[in-house]
C-alpha positions in Angstrom: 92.2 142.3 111.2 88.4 141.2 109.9 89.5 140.9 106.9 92.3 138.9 107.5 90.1 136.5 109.8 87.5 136.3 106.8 90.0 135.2 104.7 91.1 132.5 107.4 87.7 131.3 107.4 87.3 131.0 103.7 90.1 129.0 102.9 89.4 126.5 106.3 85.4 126.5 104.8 86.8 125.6 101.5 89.5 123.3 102.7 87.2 121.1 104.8 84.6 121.5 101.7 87.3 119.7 99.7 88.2 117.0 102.1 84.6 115.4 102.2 84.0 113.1 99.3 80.4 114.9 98.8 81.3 118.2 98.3 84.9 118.1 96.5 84.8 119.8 93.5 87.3 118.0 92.2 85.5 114.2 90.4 86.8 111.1 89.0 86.6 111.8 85.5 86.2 107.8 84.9 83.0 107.4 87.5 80.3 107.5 85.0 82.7 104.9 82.2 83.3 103.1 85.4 79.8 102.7 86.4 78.6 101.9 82.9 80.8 99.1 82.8 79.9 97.8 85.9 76.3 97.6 85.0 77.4 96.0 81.9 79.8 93.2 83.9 76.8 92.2 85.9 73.8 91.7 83.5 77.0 89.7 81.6 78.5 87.9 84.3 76.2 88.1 87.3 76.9 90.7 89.9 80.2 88.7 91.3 80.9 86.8 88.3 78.8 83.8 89.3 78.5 83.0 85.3 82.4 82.6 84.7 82.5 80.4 87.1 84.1 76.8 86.0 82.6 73.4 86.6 85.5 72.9 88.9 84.6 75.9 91.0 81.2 75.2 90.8 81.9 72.0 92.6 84.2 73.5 94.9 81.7 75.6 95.6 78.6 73.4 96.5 81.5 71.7 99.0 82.7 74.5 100.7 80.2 77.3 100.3 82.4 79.8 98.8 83.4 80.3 95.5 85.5 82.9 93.7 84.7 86.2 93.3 85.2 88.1 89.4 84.8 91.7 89.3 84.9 94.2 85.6 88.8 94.7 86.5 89.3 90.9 86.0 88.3 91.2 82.5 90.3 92.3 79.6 87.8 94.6 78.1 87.4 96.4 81.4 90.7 96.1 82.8 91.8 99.6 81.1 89.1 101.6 82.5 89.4 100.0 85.9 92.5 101.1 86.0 92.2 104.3 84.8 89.0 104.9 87.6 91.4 103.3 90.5 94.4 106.0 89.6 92.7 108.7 89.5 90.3 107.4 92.9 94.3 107.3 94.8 94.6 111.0 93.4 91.8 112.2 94.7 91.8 110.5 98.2 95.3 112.0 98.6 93.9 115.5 97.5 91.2 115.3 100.5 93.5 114.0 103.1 96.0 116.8 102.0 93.0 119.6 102.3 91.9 117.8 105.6 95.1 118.1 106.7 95.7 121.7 106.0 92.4 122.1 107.7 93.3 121.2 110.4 96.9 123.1 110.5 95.3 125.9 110.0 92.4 125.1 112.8 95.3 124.3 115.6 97.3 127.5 114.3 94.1 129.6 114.9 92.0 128.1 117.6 93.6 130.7 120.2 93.4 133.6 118.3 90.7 135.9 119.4 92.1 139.1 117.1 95.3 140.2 115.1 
């Protein structure tokens, strides 16, 4: 029975482990292209793109306040990578709600259970 509850405990200590963004051990292989390329977009382009804007949203800007935002995946030289980053972020937030999940299965299944 111990060892079976050990083993309980392991996988629900590694299956919460794995649902928090700060100790997964799985990464976004594209975080430190991603990040690069985001430094690079804003010394370019300003941090929201304020240097693409046009003359005509400039002056749409000084009249209403706002103006539009650009970001890396707006551009065609970043657009791959972007991409490539925001995949594989959807992979890995479905990876920690799945181990979440199963955490918590295995939590309710066991909460009761004071021996074998």
């Amino acid at each position: 029975g111990d060892k079976k509850w050990s083993e309980i405990l392991s996988r629900l200590t590694f299956l919460l482990r794995e649902a928090n963004e700060d100790t997964c051990t799985k990464v976004n292989p594209y975080e430190a292209e991603y990040c690069r390329i985001s430094e690079e977009f804003c010394e370019k382009y300003g941090e929201w793109g304020e240097k693409l804007l046009t003359d005509e949203e400039k002056a749409e800007a000084k009249k209403t306040g706002s103006h539009p935002v650009y970001l890396p995946h707006h551009m065609p030289e970043y657009k791959e990578i972007c991409e490539l980053y925001s995949e594989e972020e959807h992979k890995l937030n479905a990876y920690r709600e799945q181990c979440k999940n199963e955490a918590l299965e295995l939590f309710s299944k066991w909460f009761y259970s004071v021996g074998f």
